[in-house]
N, C-alpha and C positions, 0 to 999 in steps of 0.2 A: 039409723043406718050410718055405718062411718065409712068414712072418704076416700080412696085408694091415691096415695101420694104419688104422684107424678116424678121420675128426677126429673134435677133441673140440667139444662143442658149448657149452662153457662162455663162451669168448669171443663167441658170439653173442647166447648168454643176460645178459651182462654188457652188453652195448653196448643190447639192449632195456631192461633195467630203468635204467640209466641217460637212456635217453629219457623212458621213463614218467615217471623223476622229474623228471626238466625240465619238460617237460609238467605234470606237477603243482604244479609250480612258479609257472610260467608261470599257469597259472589261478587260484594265490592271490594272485598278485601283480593280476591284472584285478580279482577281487574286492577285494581291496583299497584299490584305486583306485577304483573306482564306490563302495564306503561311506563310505571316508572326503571323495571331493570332495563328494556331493553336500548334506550339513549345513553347509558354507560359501559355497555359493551362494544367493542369493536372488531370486527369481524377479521379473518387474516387477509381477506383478499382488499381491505381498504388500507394494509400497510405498504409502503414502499420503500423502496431502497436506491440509492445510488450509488456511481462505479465511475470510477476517474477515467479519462482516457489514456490512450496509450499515448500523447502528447509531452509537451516539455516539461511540463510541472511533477508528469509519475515519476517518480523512484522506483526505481530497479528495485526486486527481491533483494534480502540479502544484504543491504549495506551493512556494516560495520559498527563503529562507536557511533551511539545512540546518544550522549550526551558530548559538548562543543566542551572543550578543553579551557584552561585559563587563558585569555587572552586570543581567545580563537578568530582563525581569519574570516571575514567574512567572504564570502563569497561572488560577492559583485567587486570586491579587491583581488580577485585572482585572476590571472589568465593560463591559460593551457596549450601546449603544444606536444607534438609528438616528434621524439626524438631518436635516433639509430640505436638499437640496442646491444648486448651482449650477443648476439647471434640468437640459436633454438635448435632444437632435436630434428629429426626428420621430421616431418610434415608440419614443424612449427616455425615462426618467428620470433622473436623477439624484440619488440620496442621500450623504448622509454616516456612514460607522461610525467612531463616537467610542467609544474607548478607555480610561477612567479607571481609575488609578493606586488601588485600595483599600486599599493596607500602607501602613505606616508610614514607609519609607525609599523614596528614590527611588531607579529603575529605567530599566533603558533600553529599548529597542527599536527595530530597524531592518529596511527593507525591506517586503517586499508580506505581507500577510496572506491567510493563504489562507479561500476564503470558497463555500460552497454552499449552495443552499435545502436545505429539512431539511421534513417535514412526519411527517403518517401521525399524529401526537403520542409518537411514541417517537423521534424522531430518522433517520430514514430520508433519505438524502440522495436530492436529486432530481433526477437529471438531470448535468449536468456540471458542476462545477467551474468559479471566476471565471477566466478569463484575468486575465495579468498587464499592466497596459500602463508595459513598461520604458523609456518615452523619459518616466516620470517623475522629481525626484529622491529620493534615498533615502537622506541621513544618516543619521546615529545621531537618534535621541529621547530627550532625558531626562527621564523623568515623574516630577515630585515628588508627593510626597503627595496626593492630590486632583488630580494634573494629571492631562492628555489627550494623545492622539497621536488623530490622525484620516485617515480615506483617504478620494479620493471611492469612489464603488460606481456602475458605471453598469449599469441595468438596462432593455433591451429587453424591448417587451412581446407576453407571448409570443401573443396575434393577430395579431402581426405572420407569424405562420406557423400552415401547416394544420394541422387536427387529425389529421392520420395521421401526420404530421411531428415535432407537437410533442408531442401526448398532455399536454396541461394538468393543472395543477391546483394547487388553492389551498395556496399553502404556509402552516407555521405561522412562519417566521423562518429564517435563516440560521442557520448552525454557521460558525462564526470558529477560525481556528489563527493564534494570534499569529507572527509571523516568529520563526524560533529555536524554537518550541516544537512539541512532537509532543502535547500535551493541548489537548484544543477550549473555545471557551465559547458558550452558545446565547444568539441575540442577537433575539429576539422582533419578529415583525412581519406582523400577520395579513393586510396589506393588499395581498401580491405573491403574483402567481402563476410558476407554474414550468414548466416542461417537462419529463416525464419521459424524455423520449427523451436519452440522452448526444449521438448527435449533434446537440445545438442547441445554442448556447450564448447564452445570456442575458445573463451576467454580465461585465462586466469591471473591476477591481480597479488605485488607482493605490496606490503606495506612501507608508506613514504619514509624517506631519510633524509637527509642535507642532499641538495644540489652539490653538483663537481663544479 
């Protein structure tokens, strides 16, 4: 009588543990991936930013010549005053900011000076920034020792606009960024007032020349 063969069940048992270990596989390999990418990522809300104040070190919008001239003055050699100017239209002024040369060696300087009211008595700028009026001209300047460069400054007054418009108020003097330089100098003048509001603008600024 012959034997009726049995399968064997080994080949079955073999092709399962071979899955399981895939599988097992397969899931070290996910974990793997979610631990290691997520330490290299960084999310937006862990970036940050910072923003200068409106103190003595910001620059106004808008300055001028971005690069210092041959022989350019520095700026802790300057000093600043404001001086009577040509007159102005109806509801404006006219001053002059004169420039002098306080080092020893002569210096240059060329282009518009960047210029805004300043008050609060820490240096707080007020408001917006001088426009530039470029159909002035703008050589070079060479200030010798004791010499000057000067611009005119024309200043609208600021009643000439509402107070929801303009939000007044008395400034203590202008903040001066010589052309070429990124350091300011504060140039004293208790007799103007300002607009707090950025969109007014007050000021307009022609480019420096030789002193008279």
């Amino acid at each position: 009588m012959a034997r009726s063969r049995i399968p064997s069940s080994r080949p079955a048992a073999s092709r399962l543990a071979a899955v399981a270990l895939a599988a097992g596989a397969l899931a070290l390999a996910v974990a793997g991936c979610s631990s290691s990418g997520s330490p290299t990522s960084t999310p937006l809300s862990s970036t940050s930013t910072t923003s200068s104040s409106p103190g003595p070190t910001s620059r106004p919008t808008g300055t001028s010549t971005s690069a210092p001239v041959d022989g350019q003055c520095a700026t802790s050699s300057l000093t600043g005053s404001i001086q009577p100017g040509g007159g102005g239209a109806a509801g404006s002024s006219e001053v002059t900011l004169v420039l002098t040369n306080g080092g020893t060696a002569e210096c240059s300087l060329q282009g518009w000076p960047g210029v805004s009211f300043v008050g609060d008595g820490n240096g707080t700028q007020l408001g917006a920034p001088a426009d530039f009026d470029r159909s002035s001209p703008h050589d070079t300047v060479t200030l010798k020792p004791g010499g000057t460069a000067q611009a005119a400054l024309k200043i609208v007054q600021a009643l000439n606009y509402s107070q929801s418009d303009c939000n007044p108020k008395q400034a203590d003097g202008f903040r001066v960024y010589p052309p070429g330089s990124t350091e300011s100098l504060f140039v004293k003048d208790a007799d103007v007032t300002a607009c707090q509001s950025s969109s007014v603008s007050l000021l307009t600024v022609k480019a420096l020349v030789p002193g008279a």
